[in-house]
N, C-alpha and C positions, 0 to 999 in steps of 0.2 A: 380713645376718649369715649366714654360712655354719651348715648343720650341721654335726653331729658326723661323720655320712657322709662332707662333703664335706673334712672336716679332715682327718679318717683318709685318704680319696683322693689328699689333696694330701700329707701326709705319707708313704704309700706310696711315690708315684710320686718324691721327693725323697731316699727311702732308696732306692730299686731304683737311679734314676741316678747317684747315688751313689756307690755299690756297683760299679759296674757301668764307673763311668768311673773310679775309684781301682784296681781288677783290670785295668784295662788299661794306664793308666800305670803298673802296676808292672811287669806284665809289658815292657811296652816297655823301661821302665829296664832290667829284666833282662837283654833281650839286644840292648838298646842297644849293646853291645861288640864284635858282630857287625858296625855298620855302620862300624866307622871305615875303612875299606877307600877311604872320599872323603879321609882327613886323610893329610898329610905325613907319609912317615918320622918325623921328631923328633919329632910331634905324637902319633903313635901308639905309641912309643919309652916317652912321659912318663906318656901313660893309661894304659900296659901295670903301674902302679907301683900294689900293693896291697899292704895288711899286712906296712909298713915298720917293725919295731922292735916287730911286734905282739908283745902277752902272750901270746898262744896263736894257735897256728896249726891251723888245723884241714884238713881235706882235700877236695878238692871234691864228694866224694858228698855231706859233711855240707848243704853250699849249695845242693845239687840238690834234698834231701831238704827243707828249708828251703822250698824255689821251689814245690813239690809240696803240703806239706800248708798251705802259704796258698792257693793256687789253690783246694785243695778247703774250707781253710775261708770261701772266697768262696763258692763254689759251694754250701756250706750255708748258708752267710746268706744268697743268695737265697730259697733255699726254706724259710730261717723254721725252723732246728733248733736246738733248744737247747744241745746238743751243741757243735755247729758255733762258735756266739753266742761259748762260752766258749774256743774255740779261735782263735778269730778274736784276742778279747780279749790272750790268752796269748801268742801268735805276739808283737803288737804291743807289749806290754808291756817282755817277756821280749827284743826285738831292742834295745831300747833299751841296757838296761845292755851287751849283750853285745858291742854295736858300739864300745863304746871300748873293749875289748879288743883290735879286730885291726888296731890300728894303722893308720898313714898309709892314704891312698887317694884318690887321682886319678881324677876326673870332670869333661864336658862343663859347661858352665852349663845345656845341654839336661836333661842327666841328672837333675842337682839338682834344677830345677823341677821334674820329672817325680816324681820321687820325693817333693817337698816337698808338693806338692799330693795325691799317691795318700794321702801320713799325714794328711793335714789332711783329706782325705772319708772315711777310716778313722775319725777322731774324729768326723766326723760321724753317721755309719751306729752308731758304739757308741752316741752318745750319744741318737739314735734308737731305737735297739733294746732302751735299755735303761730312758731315761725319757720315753717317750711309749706312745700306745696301740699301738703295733704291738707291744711286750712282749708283748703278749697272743696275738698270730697265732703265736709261739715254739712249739712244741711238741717 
């Protein structure tokens, strides 16, 4: 039977990779757009189709600005801030509704997974952070 020590260790180390592999698949998804430079004209033509018929349109510093304070709120859930935990939370929450706002958008199947899996160890990493003992490392 494990201790408590060795629980916390293993739960650490399950948030940190975590953590740490959902920040990189995002960021990949990010500037995934960069690589299409391998795909066909028509194929790169098709991906280039975002925020078709969107609600609101907004302008790309706002996405930049977006790209920005999730990295850093990675960057504070590494290091266990409280701060950070709640901005993390917020980022993820808060993209949801706002993403059926900006209408249509064309992505790889690469993309999708990439992103489908960085939200699913985001759910993980909260749901660590918030009900197990590392809540406690939070400060």
């Amino acid at each position: 039977m494990q201790t408590l020590a060795a629980k916390t260790m293993n739960l650490l180390k399950t948030y940190q990779a975590s953590l740490i592999i959902s920040c990189l698949l995002f960021v990949s998804f990010w500037f995934a757009p960069w690589l299409y430079g391998y795909l066909d004209a028509e194929s790169q033509q098709i991906l280039s189709y975002g925020g078709i018929k969107a609600s609101i349109y907004l302008p790309n510093w706002v996405f930049n600005i977006y790209l920005i304070l999730t990295i850093i709120s990675y960057i504070g859930m590494y290091l266990f801030r409280k701060a950070f935990r709640l901005l993390f939370v917020s980022i993820l929450v808060l993209s949801i509704p706002l993403e059926t706002l900006f209408g249509m958008v064309v992505m790889t199947g690469i993309e999708a997974a990439m992103l489908d899996i960085s939200n699913i160890l985001s759910g993980i990493v909260i749901a660590l952070a918030y009900f197990t003992e590392l809540k406690s490392k939070f400060y």
